[in-house]
N, CA, C and O atoms as a Maestro MAE file, in Angstrom:
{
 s_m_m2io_version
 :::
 2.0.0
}

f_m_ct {
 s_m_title
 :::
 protein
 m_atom[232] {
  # First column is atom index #
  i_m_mmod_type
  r_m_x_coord
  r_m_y_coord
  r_m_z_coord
  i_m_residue_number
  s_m_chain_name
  s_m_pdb_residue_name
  s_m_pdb_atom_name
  i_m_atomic_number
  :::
  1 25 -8.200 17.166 34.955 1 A "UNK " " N  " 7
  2 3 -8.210 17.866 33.675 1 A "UNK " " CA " 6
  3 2 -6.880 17.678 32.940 1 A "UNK " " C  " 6
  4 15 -6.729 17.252 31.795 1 A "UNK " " O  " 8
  5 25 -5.856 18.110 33.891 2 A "UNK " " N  " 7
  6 3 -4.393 17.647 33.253 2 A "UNK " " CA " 6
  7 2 -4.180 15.988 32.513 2 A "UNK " " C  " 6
  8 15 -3.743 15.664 31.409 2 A "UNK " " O  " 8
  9 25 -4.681 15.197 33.622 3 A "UNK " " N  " 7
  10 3 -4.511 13.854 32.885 3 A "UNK " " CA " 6
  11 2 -5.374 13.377 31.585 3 A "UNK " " C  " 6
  12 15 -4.891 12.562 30.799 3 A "UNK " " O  " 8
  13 25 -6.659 13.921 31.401 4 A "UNK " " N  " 7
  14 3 -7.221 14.129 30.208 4 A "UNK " " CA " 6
  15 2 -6.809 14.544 28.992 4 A "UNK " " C  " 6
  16 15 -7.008 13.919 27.951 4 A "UNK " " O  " 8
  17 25 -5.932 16.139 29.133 5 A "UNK " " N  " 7
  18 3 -5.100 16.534 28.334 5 A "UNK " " CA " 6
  19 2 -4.166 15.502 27.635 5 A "UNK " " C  " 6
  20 15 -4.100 15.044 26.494 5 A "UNK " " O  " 8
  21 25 -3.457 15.324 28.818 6 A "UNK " " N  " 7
  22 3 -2.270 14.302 27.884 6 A "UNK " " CA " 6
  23 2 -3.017 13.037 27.596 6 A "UNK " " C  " 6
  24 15 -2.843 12.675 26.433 6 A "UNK " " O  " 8
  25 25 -3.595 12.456 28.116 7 A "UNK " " N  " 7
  26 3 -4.448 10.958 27.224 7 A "UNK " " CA " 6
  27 2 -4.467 11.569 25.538 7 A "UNK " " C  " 6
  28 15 -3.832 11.185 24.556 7 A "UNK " " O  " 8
  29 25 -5.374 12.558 25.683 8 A "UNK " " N  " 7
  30 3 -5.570 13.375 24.125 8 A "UNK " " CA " 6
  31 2 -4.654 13.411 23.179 8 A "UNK " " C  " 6
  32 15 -4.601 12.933 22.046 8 A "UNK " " O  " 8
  33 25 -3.733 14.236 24.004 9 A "UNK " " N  " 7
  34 3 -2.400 14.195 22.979 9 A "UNK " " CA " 6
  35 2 -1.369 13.512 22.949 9 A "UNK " " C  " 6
  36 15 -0.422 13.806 22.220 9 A "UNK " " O  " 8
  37 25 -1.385 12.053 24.071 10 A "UNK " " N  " 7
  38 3 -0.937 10.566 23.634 10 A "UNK " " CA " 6
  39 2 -1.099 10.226 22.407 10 A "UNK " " C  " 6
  40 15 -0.307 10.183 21.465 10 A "UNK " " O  " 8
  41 25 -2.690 9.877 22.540 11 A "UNK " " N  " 7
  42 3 -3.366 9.371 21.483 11 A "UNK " " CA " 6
  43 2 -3.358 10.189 20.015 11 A "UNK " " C  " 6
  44 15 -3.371 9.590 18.939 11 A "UNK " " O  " 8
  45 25 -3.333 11.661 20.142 12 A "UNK " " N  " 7
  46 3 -2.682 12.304 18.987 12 A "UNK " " CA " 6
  47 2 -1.742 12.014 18.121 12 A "UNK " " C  " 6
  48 15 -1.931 11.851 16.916 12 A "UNK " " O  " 8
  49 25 -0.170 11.900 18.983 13 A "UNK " " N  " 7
  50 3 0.936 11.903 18.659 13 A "UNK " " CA " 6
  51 2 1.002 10.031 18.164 13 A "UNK " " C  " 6
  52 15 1.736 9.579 17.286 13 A "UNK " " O  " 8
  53 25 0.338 9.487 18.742 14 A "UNK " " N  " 7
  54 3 0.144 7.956 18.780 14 A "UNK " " CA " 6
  55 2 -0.208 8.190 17.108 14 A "UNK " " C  " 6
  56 15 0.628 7.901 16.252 14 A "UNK " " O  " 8
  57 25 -1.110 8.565 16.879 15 A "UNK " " N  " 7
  58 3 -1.678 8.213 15.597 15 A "UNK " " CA " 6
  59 2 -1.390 8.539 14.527 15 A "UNK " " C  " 6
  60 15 -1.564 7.936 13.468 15 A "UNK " " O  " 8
  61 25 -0.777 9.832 14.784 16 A "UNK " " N  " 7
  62 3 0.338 10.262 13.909 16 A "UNK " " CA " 6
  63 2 1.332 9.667 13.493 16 A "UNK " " C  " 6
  64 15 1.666 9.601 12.310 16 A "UNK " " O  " 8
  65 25 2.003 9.089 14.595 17 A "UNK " " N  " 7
  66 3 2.880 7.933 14.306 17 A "UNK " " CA " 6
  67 2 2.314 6.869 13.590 17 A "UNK " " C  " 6
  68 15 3.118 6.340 12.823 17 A "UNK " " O  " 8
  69 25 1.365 6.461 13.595 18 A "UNK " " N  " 7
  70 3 1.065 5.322 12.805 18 A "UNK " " CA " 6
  71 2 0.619 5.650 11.375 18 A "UNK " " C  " 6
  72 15 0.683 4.864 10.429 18 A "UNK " " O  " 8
  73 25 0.082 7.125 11.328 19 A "UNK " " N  " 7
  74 3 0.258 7.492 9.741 19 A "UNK " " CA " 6
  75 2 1.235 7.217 9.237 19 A "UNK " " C  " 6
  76 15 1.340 6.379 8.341 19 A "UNK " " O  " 8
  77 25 2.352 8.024 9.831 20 A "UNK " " N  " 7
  78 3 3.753 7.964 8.745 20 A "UNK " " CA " 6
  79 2 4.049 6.872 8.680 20 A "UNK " " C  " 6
  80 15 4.568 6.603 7.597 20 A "UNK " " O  " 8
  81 25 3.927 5.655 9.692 21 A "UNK " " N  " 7
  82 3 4.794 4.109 9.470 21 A "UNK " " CA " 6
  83 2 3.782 4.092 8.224 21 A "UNK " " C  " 6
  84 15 4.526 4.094 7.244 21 A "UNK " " O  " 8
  85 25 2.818 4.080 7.901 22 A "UNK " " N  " 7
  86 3 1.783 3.996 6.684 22 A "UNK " " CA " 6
  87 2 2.196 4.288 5.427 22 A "UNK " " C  " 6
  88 15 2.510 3.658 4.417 22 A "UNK " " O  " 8
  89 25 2.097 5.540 5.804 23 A "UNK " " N  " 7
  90 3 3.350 6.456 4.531 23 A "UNK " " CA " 6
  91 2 4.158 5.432 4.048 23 A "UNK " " C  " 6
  92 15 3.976 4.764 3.031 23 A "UNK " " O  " 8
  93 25 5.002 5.363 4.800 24 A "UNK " " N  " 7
  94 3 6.365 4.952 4.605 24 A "UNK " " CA " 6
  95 2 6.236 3.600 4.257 24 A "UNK " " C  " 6
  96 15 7.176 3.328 3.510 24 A "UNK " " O  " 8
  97 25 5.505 2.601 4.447 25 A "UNK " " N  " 7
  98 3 4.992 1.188 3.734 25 A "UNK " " CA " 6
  99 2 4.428 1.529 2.528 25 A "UNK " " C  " 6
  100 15 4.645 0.902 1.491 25 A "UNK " " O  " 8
  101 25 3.665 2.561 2.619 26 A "UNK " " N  " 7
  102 3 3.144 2.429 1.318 26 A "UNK " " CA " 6
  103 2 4.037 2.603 0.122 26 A "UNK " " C  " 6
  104 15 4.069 1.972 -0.934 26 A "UNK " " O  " 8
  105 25 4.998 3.965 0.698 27 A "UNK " " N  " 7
  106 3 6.101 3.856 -0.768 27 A "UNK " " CA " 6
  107 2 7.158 2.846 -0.982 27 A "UNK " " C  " 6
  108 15 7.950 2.804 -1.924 27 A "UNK " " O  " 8
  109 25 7.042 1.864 0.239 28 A "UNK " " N  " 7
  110 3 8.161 1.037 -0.346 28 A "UNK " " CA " 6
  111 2 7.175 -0.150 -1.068 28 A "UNK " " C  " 6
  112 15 7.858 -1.174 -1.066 28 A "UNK " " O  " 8
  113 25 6.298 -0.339 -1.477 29 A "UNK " " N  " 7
  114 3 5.294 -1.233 -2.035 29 A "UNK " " CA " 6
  115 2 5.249 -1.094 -3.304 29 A "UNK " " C  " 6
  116 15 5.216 -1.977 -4.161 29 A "UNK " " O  " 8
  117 25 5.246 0.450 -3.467 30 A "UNK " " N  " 7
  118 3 5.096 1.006 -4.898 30 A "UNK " " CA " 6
  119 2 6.642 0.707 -5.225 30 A "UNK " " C  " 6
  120 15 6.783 0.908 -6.432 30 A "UNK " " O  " 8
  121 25 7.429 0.450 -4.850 31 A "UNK " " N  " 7
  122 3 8.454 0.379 -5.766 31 A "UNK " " CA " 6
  123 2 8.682 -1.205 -5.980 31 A "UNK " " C  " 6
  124 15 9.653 -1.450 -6.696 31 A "UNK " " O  " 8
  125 25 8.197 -1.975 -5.650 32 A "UNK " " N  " 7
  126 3 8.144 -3.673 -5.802 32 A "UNK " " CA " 6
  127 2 7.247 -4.011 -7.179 32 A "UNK " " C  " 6
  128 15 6.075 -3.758 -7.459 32 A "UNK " " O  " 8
  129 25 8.187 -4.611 -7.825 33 A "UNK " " N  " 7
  130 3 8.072 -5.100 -8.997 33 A "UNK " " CA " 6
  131 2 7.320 -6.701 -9.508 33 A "UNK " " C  " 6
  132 15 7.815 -7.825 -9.424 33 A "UNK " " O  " 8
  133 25 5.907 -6.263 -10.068 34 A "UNK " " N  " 7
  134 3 5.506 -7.816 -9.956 34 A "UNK " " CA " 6
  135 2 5.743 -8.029 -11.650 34 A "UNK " " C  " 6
  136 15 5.805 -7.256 -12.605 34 A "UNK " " O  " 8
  137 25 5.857 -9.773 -11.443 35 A "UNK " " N  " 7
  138 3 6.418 -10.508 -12.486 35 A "UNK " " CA " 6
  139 2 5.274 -11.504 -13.166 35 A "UNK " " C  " 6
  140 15 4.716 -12.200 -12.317 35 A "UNK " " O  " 8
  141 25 4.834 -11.703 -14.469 36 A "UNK " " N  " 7
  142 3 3.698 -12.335 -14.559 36 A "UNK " " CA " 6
  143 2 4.502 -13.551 -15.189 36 A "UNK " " C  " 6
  144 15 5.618 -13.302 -15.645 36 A "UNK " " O  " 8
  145 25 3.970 -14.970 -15.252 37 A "UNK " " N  " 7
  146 3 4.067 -15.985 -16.107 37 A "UNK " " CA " 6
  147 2 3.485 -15.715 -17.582 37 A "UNK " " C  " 6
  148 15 2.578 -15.051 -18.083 37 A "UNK " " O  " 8
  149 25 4.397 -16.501 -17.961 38 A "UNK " " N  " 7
  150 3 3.452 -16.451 -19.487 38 A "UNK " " CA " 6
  151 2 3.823 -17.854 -19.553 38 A "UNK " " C  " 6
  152 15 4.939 -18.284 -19.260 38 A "UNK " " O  " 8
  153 25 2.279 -18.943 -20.179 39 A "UNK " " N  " 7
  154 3 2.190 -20.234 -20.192 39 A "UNK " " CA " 6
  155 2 2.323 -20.649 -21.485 39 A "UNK " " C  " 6
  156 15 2.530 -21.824 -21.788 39 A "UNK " " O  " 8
  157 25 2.165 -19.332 -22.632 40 A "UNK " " N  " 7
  158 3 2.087 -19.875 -23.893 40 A "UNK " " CA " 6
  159 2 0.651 -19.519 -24.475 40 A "UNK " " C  " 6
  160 15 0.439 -19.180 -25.639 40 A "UNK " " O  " 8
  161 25 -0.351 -19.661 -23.417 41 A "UNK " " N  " 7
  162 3 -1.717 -19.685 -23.977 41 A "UNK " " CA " 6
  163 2 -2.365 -18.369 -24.126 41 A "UNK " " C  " 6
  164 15 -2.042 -17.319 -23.570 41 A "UNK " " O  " 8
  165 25 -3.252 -18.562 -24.894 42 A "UNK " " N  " 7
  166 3 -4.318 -16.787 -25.466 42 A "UNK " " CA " 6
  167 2 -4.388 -16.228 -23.949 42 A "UNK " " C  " 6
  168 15 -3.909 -15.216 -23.436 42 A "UNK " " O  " 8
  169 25 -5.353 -17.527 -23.316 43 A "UNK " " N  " 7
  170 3 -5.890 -16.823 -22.642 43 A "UNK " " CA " 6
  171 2 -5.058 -16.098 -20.855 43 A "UNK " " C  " 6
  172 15 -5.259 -15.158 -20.087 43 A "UNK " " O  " 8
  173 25 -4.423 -16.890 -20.938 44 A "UNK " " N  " 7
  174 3 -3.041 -16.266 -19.964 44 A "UNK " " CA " 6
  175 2 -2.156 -15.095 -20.299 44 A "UNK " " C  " 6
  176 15 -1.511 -14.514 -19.426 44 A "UNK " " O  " 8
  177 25 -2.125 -14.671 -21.876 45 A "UNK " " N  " 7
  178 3 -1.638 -13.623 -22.113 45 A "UNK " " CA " 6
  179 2 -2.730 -12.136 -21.830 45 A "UNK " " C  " 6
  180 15 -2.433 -10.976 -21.541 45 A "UNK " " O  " 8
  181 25 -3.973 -12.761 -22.049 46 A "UNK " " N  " 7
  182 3 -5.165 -11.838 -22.047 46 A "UNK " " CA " 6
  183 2 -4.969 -11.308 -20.090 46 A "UNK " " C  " 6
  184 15 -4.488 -10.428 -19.377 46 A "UNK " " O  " 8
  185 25 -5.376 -11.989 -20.062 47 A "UNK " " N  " 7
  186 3 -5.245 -12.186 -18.610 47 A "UNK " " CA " 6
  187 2 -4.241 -11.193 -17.407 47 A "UNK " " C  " 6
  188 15 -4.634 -10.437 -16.519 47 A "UNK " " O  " 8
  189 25 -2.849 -11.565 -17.817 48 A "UNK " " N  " 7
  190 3 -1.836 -10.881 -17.428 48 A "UNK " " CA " 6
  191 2 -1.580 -9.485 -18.050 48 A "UNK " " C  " 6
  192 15 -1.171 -8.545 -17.369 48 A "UNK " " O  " 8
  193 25 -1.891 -9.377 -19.627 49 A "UNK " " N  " 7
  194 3 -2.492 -7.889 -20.182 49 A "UNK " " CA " 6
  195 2 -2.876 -7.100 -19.465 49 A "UNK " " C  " 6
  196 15 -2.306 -6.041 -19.202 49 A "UNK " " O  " 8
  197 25 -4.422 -7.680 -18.814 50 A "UNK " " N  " 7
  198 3 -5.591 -6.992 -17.900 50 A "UNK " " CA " 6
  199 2 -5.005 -6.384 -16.436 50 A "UNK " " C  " 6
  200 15 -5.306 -5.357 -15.828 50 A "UNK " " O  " 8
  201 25 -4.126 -7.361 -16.157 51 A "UNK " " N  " 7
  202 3 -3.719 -7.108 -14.690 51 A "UNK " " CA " 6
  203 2 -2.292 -6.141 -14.774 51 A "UNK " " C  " 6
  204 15 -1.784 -5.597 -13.794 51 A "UNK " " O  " 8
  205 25 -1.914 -6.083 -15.800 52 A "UNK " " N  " 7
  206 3 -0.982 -5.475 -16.236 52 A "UNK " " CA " 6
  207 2 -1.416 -4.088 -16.140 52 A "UNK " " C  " 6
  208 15 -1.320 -3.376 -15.140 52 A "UNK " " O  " 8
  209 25 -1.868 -3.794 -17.191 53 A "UNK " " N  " 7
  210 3 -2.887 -2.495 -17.230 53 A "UNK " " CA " 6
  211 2 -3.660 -2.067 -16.081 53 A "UNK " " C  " 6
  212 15 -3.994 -0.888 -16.198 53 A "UNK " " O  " 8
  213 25 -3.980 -2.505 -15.225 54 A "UNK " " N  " 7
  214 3 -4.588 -2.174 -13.676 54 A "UNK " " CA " 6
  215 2 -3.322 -1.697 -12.939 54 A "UNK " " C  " 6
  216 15 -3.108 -0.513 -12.682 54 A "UNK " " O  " 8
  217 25 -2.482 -2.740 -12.613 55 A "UNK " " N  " 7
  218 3 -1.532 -2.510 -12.106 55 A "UNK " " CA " 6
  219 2 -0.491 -1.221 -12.180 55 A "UNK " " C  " 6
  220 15 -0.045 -0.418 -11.361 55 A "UNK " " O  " 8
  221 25 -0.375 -1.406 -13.305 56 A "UNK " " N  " 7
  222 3 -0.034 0.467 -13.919 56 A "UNK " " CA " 6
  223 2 -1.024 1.245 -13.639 56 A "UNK " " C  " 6
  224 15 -0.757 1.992 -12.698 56 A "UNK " " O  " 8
  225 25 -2.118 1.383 -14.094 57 A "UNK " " N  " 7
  226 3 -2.599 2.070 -13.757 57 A "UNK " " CA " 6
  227 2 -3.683 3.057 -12.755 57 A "UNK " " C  " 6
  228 15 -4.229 4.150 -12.904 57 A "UNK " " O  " 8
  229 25 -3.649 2.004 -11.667 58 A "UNK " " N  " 7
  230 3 -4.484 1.850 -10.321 58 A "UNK " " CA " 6
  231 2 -3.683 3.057 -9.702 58 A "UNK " " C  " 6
  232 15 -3.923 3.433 -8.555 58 A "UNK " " O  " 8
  :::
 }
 m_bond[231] {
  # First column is bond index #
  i_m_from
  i_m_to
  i_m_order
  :::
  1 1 2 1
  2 2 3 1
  3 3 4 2
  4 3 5 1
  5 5 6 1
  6 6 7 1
  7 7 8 2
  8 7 9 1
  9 9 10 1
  10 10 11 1
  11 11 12 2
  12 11 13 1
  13 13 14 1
  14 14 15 1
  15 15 16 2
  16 15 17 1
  17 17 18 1
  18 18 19 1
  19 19 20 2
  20 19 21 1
  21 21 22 1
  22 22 23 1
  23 23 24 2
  24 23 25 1
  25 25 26 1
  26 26 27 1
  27 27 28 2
  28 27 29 1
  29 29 30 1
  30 30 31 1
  31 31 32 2
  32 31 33 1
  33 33 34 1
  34 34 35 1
  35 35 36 2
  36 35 37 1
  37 37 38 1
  38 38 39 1
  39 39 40 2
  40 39 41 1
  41 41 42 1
  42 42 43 1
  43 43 44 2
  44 43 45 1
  45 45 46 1
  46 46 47 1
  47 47 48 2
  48 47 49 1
  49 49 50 1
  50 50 51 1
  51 51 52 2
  52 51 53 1
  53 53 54 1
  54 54 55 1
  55 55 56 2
  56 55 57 1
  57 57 58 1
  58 58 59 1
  59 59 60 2
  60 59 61 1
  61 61 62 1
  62 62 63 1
  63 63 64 2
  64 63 65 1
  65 65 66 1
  66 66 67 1
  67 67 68 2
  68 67 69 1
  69 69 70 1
  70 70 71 1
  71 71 72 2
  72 71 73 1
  73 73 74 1
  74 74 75 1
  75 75 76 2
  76 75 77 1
  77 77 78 1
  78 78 79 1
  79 79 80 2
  80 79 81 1
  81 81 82 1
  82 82 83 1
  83 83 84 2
  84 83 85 1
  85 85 86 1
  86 86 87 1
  87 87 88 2
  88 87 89 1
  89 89 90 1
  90 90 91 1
  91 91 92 2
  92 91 93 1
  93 93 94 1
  94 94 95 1
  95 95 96 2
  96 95 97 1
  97 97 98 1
  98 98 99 1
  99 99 100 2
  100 99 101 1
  101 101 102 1
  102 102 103 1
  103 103 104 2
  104 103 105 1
  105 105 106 1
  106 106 107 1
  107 107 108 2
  108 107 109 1
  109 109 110 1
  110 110 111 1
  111 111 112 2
  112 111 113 1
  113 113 114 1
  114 114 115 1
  115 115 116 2
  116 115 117 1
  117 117 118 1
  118 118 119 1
  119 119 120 2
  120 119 121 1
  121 121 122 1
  122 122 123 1
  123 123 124 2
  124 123 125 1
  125 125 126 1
  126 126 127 1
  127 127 128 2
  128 127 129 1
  129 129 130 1
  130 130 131 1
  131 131 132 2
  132 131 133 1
  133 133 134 1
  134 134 135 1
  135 135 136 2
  136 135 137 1
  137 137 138 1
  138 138 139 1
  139 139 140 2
  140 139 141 1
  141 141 142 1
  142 142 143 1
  143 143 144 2
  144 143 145 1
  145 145 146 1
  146 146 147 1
  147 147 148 2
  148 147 149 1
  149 149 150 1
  150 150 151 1
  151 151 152 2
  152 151 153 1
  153 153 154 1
  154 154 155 1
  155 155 156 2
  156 155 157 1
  157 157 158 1
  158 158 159 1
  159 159 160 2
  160 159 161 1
  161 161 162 1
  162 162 163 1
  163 163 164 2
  164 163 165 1
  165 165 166 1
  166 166 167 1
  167 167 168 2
  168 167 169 1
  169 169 170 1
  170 170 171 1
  171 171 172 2
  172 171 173 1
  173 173 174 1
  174 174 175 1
  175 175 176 2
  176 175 177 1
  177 177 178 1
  178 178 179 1
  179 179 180 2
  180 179 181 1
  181 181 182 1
  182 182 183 1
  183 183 184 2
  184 183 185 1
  185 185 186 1
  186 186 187 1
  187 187 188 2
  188 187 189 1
  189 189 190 1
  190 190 191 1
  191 191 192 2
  192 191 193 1
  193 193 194 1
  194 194 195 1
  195 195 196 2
  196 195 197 1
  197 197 198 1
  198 198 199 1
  199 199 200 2
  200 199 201 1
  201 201 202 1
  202 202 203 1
  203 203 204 2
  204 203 205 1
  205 205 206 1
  206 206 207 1
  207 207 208 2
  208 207 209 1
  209 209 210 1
  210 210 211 1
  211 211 212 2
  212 211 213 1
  213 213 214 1
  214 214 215 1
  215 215 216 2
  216 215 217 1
  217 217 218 1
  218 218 219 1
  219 219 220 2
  220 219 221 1
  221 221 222 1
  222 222 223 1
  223 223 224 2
  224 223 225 1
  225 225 226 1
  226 226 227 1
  227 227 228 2
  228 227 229 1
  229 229 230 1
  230 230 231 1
  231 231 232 2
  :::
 }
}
């Protein structure tokens, strides 16, 4: 029964831990800055607009 216990709350504390490494990737992601080309053309400006606007606002 004892060794059951702690398997449990191995695997608890285990997963917990792998939330926060989660956490903690995730906010350093959000602070990375993406950079678009611009080629000159309509449709590359349209384009990078769109992803622009997602990107903000996702």
């Amino acid at each position: 029964m004892l060794r059951k216990l702690l398997a449990v709350l191995f695997l608890i504390l285990t997963s917990l831990g792998f939330i926060a490494g989660n956490v903690n990737a995730a906010n350093e992601q959000a602070k990375q800055e993406v950079v678009f080309a611009d080629a000159g053309w309509d449709s590359v400006k349209f384009h990078n607009a769109v992803a622009g606007f997602i990107g903000t606002h996702a």
